[in-house]
GUVEX-731899 format. One record per residue (C-alpha): residue in three letters; z, x, y; residue number from 1. Coordinates in Angstrom, 1 decimal, padded with zeros to 4 digits, m for minus. Last residue first. Layout:
BEGIN
<r code="ala" c3="Z" c1="X" c2="Y" pos="NUM"/>
...
//
This chain:
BEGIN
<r code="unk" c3="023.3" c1="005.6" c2="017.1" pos="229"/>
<r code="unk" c3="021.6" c1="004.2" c2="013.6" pos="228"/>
<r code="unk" c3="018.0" c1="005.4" c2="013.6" pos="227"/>
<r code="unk" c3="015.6" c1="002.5" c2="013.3" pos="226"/>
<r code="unk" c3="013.9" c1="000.8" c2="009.8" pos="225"/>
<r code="unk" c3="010.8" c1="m001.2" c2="010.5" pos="224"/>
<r code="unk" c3="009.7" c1="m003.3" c2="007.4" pos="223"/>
<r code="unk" c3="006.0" c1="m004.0" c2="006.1" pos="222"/>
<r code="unk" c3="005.5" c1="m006.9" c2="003.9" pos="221"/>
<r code="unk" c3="004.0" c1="m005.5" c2="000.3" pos="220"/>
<r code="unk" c3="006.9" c1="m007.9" c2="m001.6" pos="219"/>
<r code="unk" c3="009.5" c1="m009.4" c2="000.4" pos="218"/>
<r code="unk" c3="012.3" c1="m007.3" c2="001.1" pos="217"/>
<r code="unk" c3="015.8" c1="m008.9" c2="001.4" pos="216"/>
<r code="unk" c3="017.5" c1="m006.8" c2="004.7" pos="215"/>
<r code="unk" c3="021.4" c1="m006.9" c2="004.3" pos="214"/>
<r code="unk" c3="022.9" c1="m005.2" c2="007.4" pos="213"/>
<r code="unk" c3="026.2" c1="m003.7" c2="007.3" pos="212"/>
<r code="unk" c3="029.3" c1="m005.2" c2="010.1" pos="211"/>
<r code="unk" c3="029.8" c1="m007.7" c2="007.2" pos="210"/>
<r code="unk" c3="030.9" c1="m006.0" c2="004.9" pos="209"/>
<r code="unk" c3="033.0" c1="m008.2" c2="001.6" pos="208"/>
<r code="unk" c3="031.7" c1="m011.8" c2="002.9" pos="207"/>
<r code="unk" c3="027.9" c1="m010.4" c2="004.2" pos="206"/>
<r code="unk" c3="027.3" c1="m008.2" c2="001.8" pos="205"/>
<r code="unk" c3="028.5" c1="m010.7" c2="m001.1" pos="204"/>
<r code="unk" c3="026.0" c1="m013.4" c2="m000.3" pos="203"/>
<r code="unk" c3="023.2" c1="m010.3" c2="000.5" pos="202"/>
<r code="unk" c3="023.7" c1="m009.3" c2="m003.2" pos="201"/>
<r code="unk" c3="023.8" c1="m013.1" c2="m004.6" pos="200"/>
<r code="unk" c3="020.8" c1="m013.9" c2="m002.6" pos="199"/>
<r code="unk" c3="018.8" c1="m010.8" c2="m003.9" pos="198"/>
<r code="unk" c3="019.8" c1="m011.6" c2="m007.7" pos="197"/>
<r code="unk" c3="018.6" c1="m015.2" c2="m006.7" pos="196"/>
<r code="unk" c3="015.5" c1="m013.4" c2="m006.2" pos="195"/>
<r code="unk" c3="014.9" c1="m012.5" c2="m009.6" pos="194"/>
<r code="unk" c3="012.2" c1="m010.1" c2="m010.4" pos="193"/>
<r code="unk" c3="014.7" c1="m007.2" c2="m009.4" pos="192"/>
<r code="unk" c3="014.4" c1="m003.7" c2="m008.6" pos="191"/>
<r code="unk" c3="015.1" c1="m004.0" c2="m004.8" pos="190"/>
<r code="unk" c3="018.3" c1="m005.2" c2="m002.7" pos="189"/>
<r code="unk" c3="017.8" c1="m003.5" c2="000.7" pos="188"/>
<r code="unk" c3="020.9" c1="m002.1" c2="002.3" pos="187"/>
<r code="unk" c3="020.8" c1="m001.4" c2="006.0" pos="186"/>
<r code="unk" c3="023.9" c1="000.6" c2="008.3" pos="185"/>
<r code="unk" c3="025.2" c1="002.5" c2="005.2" pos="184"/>
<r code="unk" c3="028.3" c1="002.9" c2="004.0" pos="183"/>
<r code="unk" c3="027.3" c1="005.1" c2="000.8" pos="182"/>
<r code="unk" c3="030.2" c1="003.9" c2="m001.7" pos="181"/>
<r code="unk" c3="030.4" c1="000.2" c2="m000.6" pos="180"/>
<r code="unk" c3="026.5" c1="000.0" c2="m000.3" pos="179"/>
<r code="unk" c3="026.6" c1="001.2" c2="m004.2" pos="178"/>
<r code="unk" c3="028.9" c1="m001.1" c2="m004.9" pos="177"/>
<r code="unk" c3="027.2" c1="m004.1" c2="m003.8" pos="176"/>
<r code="unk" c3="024.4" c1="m002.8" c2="m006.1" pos="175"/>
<r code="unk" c3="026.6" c1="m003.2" c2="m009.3" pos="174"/>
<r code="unk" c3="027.6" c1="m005.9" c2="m008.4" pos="173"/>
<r code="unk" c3="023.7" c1="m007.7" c2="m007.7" pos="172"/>
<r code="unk" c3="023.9" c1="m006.5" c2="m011.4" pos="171"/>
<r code="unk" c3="022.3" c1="m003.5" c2="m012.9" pos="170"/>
<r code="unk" c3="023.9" c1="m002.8" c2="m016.4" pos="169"/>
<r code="unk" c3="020.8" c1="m001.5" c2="m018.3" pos="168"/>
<r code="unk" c3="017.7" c1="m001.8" c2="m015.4" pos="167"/>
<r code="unk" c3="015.7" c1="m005.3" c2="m014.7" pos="166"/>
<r code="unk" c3="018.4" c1="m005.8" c2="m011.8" pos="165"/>
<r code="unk" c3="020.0" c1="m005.0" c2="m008.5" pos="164"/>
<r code="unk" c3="019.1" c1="m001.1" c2="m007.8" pos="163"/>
<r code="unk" c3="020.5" c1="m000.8" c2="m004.3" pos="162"/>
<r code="unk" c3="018.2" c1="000.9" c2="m001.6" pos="161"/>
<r code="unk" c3="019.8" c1="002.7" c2="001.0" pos="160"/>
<r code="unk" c3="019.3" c1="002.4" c2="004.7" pos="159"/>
<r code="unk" c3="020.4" c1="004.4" c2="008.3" pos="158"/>
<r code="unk" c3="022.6" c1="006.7" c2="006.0" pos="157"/>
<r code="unk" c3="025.1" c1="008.6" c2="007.6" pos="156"/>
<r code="unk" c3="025.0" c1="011.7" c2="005.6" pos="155"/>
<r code="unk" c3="027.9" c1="013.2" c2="005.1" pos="154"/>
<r code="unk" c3="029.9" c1="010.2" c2="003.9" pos="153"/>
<r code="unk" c3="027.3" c1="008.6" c2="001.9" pos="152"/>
<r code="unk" c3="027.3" c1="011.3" c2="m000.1" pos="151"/>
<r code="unk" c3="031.1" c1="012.0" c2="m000.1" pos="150"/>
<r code="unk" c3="031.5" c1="008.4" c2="m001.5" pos="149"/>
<r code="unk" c3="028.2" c1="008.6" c2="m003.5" pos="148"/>
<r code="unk" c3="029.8" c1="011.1" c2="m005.9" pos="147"/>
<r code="unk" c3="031.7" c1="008.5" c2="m007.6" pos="146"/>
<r code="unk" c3="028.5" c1="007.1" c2="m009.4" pos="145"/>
<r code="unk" c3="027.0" c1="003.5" c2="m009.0" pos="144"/>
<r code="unk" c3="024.0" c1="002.5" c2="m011.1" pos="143"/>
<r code="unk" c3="020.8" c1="004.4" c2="m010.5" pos="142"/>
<r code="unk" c3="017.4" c1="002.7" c2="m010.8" pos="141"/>
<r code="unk" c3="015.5" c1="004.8" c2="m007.9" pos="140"/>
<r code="unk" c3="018.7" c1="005.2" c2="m005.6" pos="139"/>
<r code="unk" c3="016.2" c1="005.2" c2="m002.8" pos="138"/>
<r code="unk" c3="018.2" c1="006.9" c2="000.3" pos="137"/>
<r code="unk" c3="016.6" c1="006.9" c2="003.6" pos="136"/>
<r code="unk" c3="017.9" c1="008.9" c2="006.9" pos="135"/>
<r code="unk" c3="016.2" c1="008.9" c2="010.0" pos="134"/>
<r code="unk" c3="016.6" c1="012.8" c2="011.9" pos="133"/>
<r code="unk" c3="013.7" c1="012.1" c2="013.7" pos="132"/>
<r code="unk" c3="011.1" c1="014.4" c2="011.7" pos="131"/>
<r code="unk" c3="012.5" c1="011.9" c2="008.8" pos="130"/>
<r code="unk" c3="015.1" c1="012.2" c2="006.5" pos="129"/>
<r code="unk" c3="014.3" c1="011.4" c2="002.8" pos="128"/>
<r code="unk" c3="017.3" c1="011.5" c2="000.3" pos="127"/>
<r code="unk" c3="016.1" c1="011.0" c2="m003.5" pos="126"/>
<r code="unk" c3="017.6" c1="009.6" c2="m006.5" pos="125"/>
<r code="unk" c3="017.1" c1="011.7" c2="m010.0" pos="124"/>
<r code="unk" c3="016.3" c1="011.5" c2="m013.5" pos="123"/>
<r code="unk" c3="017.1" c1="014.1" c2="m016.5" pos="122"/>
<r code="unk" c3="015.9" c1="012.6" c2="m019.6" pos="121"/>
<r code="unk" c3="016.3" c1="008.9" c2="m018.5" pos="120"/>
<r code="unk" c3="019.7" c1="006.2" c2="m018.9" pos="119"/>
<r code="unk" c3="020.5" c1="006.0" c2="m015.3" pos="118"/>
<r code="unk" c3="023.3" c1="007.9" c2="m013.3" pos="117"/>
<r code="unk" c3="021.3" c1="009.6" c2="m011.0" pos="116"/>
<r code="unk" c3="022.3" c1="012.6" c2="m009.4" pos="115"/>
<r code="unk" c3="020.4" c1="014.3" c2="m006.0" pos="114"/>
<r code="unk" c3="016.8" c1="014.9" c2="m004.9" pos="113"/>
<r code="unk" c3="016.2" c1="016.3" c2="m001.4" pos="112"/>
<r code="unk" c3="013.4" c1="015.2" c2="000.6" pos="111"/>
<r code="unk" c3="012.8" c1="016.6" c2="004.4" pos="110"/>
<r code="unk" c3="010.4" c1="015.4" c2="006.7" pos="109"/>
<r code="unk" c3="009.1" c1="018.0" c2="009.0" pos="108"/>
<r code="unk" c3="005.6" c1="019.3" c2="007.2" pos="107"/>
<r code="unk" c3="007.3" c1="018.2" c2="003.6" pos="106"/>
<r code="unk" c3="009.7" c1="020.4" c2="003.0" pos="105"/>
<r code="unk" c3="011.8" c1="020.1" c2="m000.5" pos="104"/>
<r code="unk" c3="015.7" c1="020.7" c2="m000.8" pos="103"/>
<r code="unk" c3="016.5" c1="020.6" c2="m004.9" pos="102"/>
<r code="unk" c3="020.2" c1="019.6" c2="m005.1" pos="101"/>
<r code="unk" c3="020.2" c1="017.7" c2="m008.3" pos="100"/>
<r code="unk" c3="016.5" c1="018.6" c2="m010.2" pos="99"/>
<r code="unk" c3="013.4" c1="018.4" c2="m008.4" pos="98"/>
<r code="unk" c3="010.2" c1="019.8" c2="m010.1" pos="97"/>
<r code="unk" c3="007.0" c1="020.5" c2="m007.6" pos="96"/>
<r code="unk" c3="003.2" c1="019.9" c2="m008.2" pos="95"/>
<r code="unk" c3="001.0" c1="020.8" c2="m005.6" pos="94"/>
<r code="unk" c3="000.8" c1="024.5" c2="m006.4" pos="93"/>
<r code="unk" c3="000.7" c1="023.7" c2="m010.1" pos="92"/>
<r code="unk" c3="m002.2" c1="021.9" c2="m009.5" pos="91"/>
<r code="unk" c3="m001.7" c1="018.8" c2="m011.4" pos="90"/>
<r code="unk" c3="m003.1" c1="018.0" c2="m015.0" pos="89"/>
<r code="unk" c3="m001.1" c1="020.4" c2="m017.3" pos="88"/>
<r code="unk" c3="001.9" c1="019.9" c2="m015.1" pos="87"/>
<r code="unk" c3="002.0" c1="016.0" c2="m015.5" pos="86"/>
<r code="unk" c3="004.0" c1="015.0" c2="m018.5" pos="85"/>
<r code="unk" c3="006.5" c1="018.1" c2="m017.7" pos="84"/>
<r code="unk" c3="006.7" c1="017.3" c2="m014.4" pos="83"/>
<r code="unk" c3="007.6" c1="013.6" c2="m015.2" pos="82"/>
<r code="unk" c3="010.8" c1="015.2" c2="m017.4" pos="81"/>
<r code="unk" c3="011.9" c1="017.5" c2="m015.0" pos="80"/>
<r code="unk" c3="012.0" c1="015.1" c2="m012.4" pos="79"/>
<r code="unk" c3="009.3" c1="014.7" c2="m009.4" pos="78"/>
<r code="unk" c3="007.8" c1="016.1" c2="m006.4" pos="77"/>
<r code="unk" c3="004.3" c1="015.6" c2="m006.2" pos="76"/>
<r code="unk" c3="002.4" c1="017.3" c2="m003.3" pos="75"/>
<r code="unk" c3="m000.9" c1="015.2" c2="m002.0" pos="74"/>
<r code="unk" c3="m004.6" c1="016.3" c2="m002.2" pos="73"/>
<r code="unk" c3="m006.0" c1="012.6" c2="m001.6" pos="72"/>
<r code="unk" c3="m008.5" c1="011.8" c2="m004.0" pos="71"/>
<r code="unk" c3="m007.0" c1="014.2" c2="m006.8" pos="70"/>
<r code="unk" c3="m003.8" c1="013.4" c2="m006.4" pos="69"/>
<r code="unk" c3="m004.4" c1="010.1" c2="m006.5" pos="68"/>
<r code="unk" c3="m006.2" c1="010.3" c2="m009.4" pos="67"/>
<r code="unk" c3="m003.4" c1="012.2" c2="m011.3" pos="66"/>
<r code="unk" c3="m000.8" c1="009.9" c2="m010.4" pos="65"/>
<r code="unk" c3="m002.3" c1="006.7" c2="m010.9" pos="64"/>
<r code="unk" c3="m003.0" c1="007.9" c2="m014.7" pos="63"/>
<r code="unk" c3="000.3" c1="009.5" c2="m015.4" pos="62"/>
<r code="unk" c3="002.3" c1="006.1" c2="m014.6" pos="61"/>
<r code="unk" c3="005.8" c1="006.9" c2="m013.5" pos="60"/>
<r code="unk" c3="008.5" c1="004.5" c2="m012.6" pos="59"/>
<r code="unk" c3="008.2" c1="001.1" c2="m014.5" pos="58"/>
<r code="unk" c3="007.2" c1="003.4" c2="m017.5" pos="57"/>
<r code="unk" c3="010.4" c1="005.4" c2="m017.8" pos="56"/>
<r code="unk" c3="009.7" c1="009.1" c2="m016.7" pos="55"/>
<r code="unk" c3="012.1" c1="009.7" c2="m013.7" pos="54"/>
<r code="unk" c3="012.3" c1="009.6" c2="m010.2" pos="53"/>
<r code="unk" c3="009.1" c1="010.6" c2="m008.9" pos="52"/>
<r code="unk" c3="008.1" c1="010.9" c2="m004.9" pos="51"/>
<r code="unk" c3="004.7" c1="011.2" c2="m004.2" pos="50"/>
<r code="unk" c3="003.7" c1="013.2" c2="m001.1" pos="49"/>
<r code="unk" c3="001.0" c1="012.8" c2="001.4" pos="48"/>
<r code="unk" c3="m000.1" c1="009.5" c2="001.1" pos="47"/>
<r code="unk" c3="m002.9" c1="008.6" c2="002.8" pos="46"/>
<r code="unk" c3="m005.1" c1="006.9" c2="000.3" pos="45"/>
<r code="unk" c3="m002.4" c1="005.3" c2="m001.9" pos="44"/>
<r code="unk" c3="m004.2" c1="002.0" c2="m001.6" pos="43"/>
<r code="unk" c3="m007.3" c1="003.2" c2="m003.2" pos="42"/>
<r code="unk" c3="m005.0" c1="004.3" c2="m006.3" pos="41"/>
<r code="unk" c3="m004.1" c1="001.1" c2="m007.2" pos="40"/>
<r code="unk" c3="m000.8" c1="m000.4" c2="m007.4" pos="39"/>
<r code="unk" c3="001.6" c1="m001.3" c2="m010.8" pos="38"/>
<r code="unk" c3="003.4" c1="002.0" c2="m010.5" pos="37"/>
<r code="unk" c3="004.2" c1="004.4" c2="m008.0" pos="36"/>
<r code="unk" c3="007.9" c1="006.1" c2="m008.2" pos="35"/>
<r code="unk" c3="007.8" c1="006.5" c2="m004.3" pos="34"/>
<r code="unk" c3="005.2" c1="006.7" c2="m002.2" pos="33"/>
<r code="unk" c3="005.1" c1="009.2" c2="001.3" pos="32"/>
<r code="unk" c3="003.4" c1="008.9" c2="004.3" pos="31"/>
<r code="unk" c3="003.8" c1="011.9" c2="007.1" pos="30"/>
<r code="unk" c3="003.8" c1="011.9" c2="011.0" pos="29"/>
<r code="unk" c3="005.8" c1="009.3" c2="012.5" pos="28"/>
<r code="unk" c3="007.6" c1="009.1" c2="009.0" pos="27"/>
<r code="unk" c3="006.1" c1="006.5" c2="006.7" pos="26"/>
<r code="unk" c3="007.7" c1="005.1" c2="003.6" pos="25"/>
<r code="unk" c3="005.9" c1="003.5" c2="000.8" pos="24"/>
<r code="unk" c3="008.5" c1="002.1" c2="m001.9" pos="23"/>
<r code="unk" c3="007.8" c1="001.6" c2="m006.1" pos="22"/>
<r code="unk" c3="010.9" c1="000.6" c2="m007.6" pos="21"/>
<r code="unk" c3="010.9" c1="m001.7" c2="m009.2" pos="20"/>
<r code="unk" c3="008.9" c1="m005.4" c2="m008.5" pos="19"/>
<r code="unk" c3="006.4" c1="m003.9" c2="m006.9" pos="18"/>
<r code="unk" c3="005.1" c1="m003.0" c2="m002.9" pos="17"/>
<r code="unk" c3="008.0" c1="m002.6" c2="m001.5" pos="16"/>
<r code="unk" c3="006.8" c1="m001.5" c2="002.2" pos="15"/>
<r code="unk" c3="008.1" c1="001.1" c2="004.8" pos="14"/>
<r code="unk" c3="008.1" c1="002.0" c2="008.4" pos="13"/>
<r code="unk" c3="010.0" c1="004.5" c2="010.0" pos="12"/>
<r code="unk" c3="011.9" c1="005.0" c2="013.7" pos="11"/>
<r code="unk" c3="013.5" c1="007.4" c2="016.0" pos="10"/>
<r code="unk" c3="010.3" c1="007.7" c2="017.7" pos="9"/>
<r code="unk" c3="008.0" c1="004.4" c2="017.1" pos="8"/>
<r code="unk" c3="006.2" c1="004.1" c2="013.5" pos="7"/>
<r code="unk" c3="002.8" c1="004.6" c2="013.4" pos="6"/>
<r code="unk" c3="000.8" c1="002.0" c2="012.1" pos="5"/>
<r code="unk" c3="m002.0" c1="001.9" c2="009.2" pos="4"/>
<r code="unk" c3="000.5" c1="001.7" c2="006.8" pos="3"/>
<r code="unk" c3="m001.0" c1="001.9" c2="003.0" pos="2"/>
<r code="unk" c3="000.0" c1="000.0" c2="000.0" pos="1"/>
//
């Protein structure tokens, strides 16, 4: 799903464009996709980067990858297990393996990959801050883990993504707790085919925080995300 616009200073853009976890974000100057699946390759034509977070088939189809690498000369950052499904088909200069802790450059957006506590060979989440300083969290399919506390803590997240369904043992609770751990400004409830699971999310949001914002995504709409002050 491509974003023609360019998102105001201080701001991004982005678009959930399946029913996982597939997210486009744009930075004022770069477009990234993350865990691309059930899209075509035309509409990934911009994309600089794609984002993987683990190997499971609602999160990583080889095929799209590799033709839009091809058509569009992007990096791809992704697990240990994805790399290893895609290293014999990527350049290996444009192919890059992110484990916990791995800091990748990306022109002036930074993505750094961090735990997630999902059932994959070794998956991760990913923190995207923009040239602006905008900071994005996409928990890919994690559930909660303690370590999100002093995450959240140190980075001031502007929005995280909570994991809310279709995964082992994700509820719209399980996604609350998420928000509780990483204090963010937005939450947006993803990964679901149930939109009562989104109600029940926001519905709990609102009573147990109600100073965070709950944005319910609609599918390929495109979203404006600003820098908290």
């Amino acid at each position: 799903m491509s974003i023609q616009k360019i998102p105001e200073q201080n701001t991004v853009l982005f678009v959930w464009f399946n029913q996982y976890s597939g997210v486009v974000l744009k930075t004022p100057s770069k477009t990234l996709a993350v865990d691309p699946v059930d899209i075509k390759a035309k509409n990934l034509q911009n994309v600089d980067a794609i984002l993987i977070t683990h190997e499971h088939y609602d999160h990583l189809d080889p095929r799209l990858i590799i033709e839009t690498q091809k058509s569009t000369n992007c990096i791809i950052i992704a697990d240990s297990a994805s790399t290893k499904k895609l290293k014999n088909a990527i350049p290996t200069e444009k192919l890059q393996e992110a484990k916990a802790g791995t800091d990748i450059k990306i022109g002036a957006v930074s993505v750094k990959a961090e735990k997630c506590n999902h059932h994959a060979e070794a998956p991760v989440t990913y923190i995207i801050t923009s040239e602006d300083g905008v900071k994005v969290y996409h928990t890919a399919d994690s559930l909660p883990f303690p370590e999100l506390a002093s995450m959240g803590q140190r980075e001031k997240f502007d929005v995280v993504f909570c994991t809310v369904g279709i995964a082992p043992g994700a509820t719209p609770q399980t996604g609350v707790e998420i928000a509780r751990l990483t204090k963010p400004h937005v939450v947006v409830p993803y990964h679901t085919t149930s939109a009562a699971s989104q109600t029940d999310f926001a519905q709990i949001i609102k009573k147990e925080f109600p100073r965070t914002v709950c944005l319910i995504p609609e599918q390929n709409k495109i979203y404006q995300i600003s820098k908290w002050k």
